[in-house]
N, C-alpha and C positions, 0 to 999 in steps of 0.2 A: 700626562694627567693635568699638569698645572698649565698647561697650553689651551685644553680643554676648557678647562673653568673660566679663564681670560675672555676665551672666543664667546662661551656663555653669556659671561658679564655683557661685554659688550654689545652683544647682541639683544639683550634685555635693557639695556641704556638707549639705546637708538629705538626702540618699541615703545619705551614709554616717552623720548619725548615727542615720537611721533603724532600718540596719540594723544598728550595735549597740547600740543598746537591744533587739532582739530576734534577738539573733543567732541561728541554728537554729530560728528558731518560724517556724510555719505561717503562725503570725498575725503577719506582725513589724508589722504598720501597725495593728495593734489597739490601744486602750486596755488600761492596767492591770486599770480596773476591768471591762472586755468580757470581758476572760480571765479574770479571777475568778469569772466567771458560767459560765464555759463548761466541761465534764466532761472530764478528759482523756482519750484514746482508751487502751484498753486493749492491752498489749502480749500479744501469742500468742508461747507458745513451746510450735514443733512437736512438741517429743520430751517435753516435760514430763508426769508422771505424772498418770491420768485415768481416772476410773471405766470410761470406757469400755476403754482400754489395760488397765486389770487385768479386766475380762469376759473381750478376745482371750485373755488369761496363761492363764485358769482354763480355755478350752475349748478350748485345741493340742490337736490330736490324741494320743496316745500312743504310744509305737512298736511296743508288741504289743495284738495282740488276738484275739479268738476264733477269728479267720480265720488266725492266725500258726501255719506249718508249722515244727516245731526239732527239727532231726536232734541227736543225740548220737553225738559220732564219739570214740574211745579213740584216745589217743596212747601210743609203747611207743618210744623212741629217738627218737622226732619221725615216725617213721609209725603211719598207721593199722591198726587188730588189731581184729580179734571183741571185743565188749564181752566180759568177763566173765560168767558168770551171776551171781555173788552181787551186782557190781557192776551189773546189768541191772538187778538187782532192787529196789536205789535210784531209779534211776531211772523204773523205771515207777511206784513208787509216788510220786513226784514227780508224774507226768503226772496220777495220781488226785488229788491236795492240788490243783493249777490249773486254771483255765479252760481254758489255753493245750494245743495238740494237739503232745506232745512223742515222738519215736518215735527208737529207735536208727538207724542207719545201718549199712546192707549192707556190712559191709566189701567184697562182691565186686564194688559195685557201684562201686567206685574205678575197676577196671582199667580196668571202658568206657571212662573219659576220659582217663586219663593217656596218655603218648607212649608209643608201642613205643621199645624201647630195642635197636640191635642187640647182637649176642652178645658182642663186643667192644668196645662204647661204655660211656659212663658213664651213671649213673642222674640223674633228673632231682633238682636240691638241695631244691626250693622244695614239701617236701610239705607243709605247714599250705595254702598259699594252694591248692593240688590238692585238697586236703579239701573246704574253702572249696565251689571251682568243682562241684566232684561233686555238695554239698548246692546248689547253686542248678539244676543239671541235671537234678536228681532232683525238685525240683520245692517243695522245703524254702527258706523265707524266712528263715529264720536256723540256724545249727548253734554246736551247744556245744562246742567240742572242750577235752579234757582231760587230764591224765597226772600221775603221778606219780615222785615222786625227780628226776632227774636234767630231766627233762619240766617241774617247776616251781621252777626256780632263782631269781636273782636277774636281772630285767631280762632273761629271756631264757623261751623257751616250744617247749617242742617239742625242746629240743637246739642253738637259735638264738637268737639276740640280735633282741629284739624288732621292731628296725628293719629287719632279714633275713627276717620271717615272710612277707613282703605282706602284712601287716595292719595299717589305719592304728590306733593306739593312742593314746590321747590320755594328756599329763602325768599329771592326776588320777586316773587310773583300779589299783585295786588288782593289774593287772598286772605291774606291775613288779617287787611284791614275794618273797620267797621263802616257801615252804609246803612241807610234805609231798604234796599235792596240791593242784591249781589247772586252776580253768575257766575258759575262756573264753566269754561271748556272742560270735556273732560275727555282723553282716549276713552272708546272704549273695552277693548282690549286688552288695555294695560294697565289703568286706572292712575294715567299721571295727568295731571291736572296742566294745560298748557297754559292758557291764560285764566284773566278774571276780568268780568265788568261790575262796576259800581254804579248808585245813582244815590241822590240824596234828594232830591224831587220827585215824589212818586205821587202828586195830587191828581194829575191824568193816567193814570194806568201806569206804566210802566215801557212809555215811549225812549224815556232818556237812558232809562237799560240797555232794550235792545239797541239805540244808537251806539254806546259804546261798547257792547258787545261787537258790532259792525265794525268798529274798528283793531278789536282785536283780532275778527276774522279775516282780516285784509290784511296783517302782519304777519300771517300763515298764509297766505294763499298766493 
């Protein structure tokens, strides 16, 4: 019996200093000089930056393209109105400067969708997001909608406060700010607002809009 306990002991002596001489290694019963010889194994890490990972960067798809339909819809108190003509007229020569197939919007072609309202009821509030819905009905993959004065305040679009439009708006985006005039991209589909153009000279129509609308459209495309 006391023989037994002995062999025990020291057999539990020789284990633990085994193991800390190599505490955490693979090898803990290896020699020094074994592990000197031996290549350590290479650590991976998943997310870390990789020729292949910048390839995927460089070929995401875009969000516009030659197939992308963009209504142009005029805001006038936060509803929609008949474009202008002299204002139309930016715009289509916008459509001539892009790839992209950019076309006004029917004002008449709102009613189709919107609620009948009866004689005595109230009118529906949420008209940006009914724009929105009309251009996805119509068959248009994103719409610009746009206005001026009171239409592009500060943090607010349409006569509303941005967070009221149905339209998701991201922090970053030059909507929030104030202009003389201000567009919006808008999906629409989804109702998120991609970019925004601003102008603060609007004495000719509304040339210096659609210019930098043009350049928002070519940061998507």
């Amino acid at each position: 019996m006391t023989t037994l306990l002995k062999t025990a002991a020291i057999a539990a002596l020789i284990t633990g200093f085994a193991n800390t001489a190599h505490a955490g290694s693979p090898y803990a019963f290896q020699s020094d000089a074994y592990l000197a010889m031996v290549e350590p194994a290479e650590l991976i890490t998943p997310f870390a930056e990789t020729t292949a990972l910048a390839e995927i960067e460089v070929i995401a798809p875009k969000t516009l393209s030659s197939d992308s339909r963009i209504a142009v819809a005029r805001l006038d108190g936060g509803r929609l109105i008949p474009t202008p003509y002299s204002e139309e007229f930016d715009w289509k020569m916008l459509n001539k400067r892009t790839d992209l197939n950019i076309e006004l919007m029917n004002a008449g072609d709102y009613i189709k969708y919107i609620p009948e309202i009866p004689f005595d009821g109230h009118d529906t509030d949420n008209k940006i997001d009914e724009i929105r819905l009309t251009a996805a009905n119509e068959g248009f993959s994103h719409v610009i909608v746009y206005g001026m004065g009171a239409d592009a305040y500060w943090a607010s679009f349409g006569g509303k406060a941005l967070a009221e439009t149905g339209l998701t708006v991201h922090e970053d985006c030059d909507s929030w700010d104030k202009a003389k005039a201000k567009a919006l991209l808008v999906n629409a589909h989804t109702g998120e607002v991609l970019g925004a153009a601003k102008a603060d000279d609007i004495t000719y129509n509304i040339g210096y809009l659609a210019d930098d609308m043009e350049r928002v459209l070519k940061t998507l495309t």
